[in-house]
Every structure is written in C-alpha cells, then in structure tokens.
C-alpha positions as CSV (number, residue, x, y, z in Angstrom):
1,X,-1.0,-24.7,-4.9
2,X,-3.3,-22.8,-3.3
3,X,-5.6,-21.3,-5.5
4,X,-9.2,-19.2,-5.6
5,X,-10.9,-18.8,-7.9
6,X,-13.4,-15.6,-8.5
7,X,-15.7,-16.5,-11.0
8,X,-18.4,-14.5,-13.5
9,X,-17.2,-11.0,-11.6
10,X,-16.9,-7.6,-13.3
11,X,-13.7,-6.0,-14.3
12,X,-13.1,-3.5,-17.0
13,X,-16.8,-3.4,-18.0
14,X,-16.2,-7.4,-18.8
15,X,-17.0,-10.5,-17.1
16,X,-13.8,-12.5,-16.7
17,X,-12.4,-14.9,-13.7
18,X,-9.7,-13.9,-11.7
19,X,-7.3,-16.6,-10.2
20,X,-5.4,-15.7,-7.0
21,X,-2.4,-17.6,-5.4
22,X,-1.8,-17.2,-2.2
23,X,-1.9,-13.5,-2.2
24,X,-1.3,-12.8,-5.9
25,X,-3.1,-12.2,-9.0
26,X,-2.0,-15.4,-11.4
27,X,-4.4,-14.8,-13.9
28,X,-7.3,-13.0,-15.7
29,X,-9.0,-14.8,-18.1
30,X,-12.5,-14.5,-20.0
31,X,-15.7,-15.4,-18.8
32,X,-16.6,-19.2,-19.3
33,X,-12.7,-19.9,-19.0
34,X,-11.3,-23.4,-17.1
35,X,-8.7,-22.7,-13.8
36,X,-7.8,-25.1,-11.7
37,X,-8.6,-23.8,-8.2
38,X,-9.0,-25.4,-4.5
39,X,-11.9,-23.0,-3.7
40,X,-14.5,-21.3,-6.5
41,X,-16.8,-18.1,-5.6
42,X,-18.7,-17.1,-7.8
43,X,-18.7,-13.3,-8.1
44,X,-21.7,-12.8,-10.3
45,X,-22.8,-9.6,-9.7
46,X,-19.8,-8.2,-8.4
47,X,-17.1,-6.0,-9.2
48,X,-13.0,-6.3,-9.0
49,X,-11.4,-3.4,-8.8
50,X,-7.7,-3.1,-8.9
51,X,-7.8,0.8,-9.4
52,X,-4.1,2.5,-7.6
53,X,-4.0,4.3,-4.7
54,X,-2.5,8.0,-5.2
55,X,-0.8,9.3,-1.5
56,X,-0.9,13.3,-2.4
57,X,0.4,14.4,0.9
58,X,3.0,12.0,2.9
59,X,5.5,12.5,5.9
60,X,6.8,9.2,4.7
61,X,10.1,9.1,7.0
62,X,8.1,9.9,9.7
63,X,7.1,5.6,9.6
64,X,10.0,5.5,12.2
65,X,8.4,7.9,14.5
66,X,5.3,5.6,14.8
67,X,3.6,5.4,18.1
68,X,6.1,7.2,19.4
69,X,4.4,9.4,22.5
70,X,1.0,9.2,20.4
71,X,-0.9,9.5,23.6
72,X,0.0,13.2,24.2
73,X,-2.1,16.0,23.0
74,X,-0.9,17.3,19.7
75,X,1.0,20.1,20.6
76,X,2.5,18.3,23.2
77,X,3.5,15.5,20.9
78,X,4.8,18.1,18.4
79,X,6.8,20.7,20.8
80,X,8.1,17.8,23.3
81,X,8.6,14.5,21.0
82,X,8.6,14.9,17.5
83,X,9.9,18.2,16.7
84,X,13.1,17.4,18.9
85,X,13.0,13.7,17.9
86,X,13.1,15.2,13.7
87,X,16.0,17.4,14.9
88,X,17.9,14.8,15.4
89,X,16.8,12.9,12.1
90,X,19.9,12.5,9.5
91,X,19.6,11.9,6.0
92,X,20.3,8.4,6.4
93,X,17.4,8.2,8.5
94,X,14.9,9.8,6.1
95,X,16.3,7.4,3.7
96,X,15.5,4.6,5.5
97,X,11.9,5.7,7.1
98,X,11.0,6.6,3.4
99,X,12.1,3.3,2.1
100,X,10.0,1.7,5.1
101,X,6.8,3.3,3.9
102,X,7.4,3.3,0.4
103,X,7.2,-0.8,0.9
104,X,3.9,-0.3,2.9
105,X,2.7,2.0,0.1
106,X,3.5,-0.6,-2.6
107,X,2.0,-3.3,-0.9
108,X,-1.3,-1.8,0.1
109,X,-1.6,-0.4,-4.0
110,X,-0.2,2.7,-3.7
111,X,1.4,3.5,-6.9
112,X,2.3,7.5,-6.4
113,X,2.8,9.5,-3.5
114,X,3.7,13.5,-2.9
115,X,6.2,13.6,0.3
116,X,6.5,17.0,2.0
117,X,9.6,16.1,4.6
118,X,13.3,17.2,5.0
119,X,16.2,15.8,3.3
120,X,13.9,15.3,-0.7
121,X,17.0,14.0,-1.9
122,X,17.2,11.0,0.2
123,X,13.4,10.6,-0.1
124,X,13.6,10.4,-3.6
125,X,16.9,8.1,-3.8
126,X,14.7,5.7,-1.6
C-alpha cells in the first residue's frame, strides 16, 4: 500500500478526506473519518477539484504527426510537412492517432472533446 492521505480539504462545498493510491482516487469520506495512509497532509484550507476537462476543438490524429519538422515556420511546416504528410494519412491511421490521443485525453481528465479532422468515421469508432 501506498497511500496519502488529504485531510480537512474542501470538495463539493464539504470538508471530507480524500485517500489516493498510487495515482488513484480510493476513497472520499467525511470530515473527521479514520484511513489508513503512509503519508497525512492536512489540506485545511484548501480546495480539491476534480472538475472535467472539455477539448472543444482537436486535430486528435494529428498525435502521430508530433514533433514532426516543428522547427520550421508555420507555413513551411504546413505546405512542406504536414499537408503532404496528411495526404498520405489512411483511415487506419486516423483511427489509430485518435485512439492515441483519446488515451492522453482520458488520462489527463478530459471527458469530451470536438475533433475537426478527416476520416469522422474512424475518429469516432476510436
């Protein structure tokens, strides 16, 4: 077990305790509440928030095309690398880029995003 402890912080207009695991949310209990933990902070004073993230405008696929020539000017990284590179781009592949940055969306609390890329079908199947 490797568990914290925040103690005595705000969430939802209420104090409570939140207990993490490693990098999870185990547990939200009321102020005053006993958890086991390895390491206490008390988070009086403080708020939690665990509010979503909402992505309204995403190139999503485009995750594969990261750092790709992104040292040219713009135009230049449009007309000479990404443009041609996107020309080339199969279904398949916005499938997978999408599914790529739908992962990084989840796990950074993204819960929605708006895509405007080719091949919506395969963006939404991922």
């Amino acid at each position: 077990m490797n568990r914290l402890l925040l103690k005595n912080v705000v969430l939802d207009n209420r104090i409570c305790n939140i207990a993490v695991d490693g990098n999870k949310i185990v547990s939200i209990t009321p102020e005053g509440t006993h958890t086991e933990a390895e390491k206490v902070i008390d988070g009086a004073g403080h708020l939690a928030v665990t509010l979503p993230f909402y992505n309204t405008h995403t190139h999503a696929a485009m995750t594969l095309l990261r750092g790709y020539a992104d040292d040219r000017e713009l135009f230049d990284w449009l007309n000479n690398y990404i443009w041609p590179a996107e020309a080339k781009m199969t279904a398949e592949d916005i499938f997978t880029g999408t599914r790529l940055a739908v992962i990084e969306m989840i796990h950074s609390g993204c819960c929605y995003f708006n895509d405007m890329y080719w091949f919506q079908e395969a963006a939404i199947r991922a």
